[in-house]
C-alpha positions, 0 to 999 in steps of 0.5 A: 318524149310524147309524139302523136302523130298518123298516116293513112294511104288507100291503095289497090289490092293486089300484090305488088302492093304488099312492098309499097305498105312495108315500106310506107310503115317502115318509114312513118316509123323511123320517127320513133328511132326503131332498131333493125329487128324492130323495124323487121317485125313491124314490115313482115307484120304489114306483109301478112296482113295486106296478102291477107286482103290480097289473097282472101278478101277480094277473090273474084275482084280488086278491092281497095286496102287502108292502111293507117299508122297512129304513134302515141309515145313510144306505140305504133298502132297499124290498121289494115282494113279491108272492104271484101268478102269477110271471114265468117269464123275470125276464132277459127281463122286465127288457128295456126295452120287453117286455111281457105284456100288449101290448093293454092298451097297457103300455110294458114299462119298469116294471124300467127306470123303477125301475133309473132312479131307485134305485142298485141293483134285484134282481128274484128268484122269491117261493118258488113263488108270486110275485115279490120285488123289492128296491130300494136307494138312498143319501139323500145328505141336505140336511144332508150336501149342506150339508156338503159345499158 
C-alpha cells in the first residue's frame, strides 16, 4: 500500500512541549499500523531532539521549534528544526557523551539516543541560524509482521 502524506506544527520552546511533539508524531504515525516498540522509539527519538532545541539552541531566549513528519510507504521521516544558536562542530557534538552544558548535568548522548532508536539521523546547519536535524525509520506494521509469521 503506497501512503504519502505529512504534517507540520510550529511551537514554543520550552519544555512543556517536549510531550505536545511526542504525542503529535505518535499519532501522525498510527496511519502506518506501528507496534508498540515502534511507536516507543519514534516518541523517545522526538524527546531527544526537541530537548535538544529547548536546552541548547535558544539559551538566553525562547525560539520557535518545526516539526515536520512526512510518510512515504512504510517510512516516516521527522524533521526538527531550530532558528537558535547552532553548533559550530555537529561531528564532535554527535560523540557520545560531549556536552556543552556540563554543570547542568547533562549526559551528552541525546544524537546517540536518537541514532539508537531510528535507522537513520542526519544533523546539518539551518542556513545561518540554527540546526536541522532529520530522522527516518521503516514501520514494519503488526500487519506486515502477521504476514510474515
Amino acid at each position: 500500500m503506497k501512503t504519502n502524506n505529512f504534517m507540520e506544527v510550529t511551537f514554543k520552546a520550552i519544555s512543556i512541549n517536549e510531550s505536545f511533539a511526542r504525542l503529535c508524531v505518535a499519532g501522525f504515525c498510527i496511519q502506518l499500523n506501528p507496534s508498540i516498540d515502534e511507536i516507543g522509539d519514534i516518541k523517545t527519538a522526538v524527546s531527544e531532539a526537541v530537548t535538544n532545541c529547548v536546552v541548547h539552541a535558544y539559551p538566553k531566549h525562547n525560539g520557535t521549534i518545526t516539526l515536520r513528519c512526512e510518510i512515504e510507504n512504510d517510512i516516516i521521516k521527522i524533521v526538527v528544526k531550530d532558528q537558535g544558536i547552532g553548533i559550530k562542530d555537529i561531528d564532535k557534538a554527535r560523540e557520545p557523551f560531549y556536552t556543552t552544558k556540563p554543570s547542568e548535568e547533562r549526559s551528552g548522548m541525546g544524537f546517540s539516543v536518537m541514532e539508537s532508536f531510528m535507522d537513520k539521523v542526519e544533523v546539518e546547519h539551518n542556513g545561518d541560524k540554527g540546526l536541522v536535524v532529520t530522522m527516518y525509520k521503516q514501520i514494519i506494521s503488526s500487519e506486515k509482521q502477521v504476514g510474515n509469521a
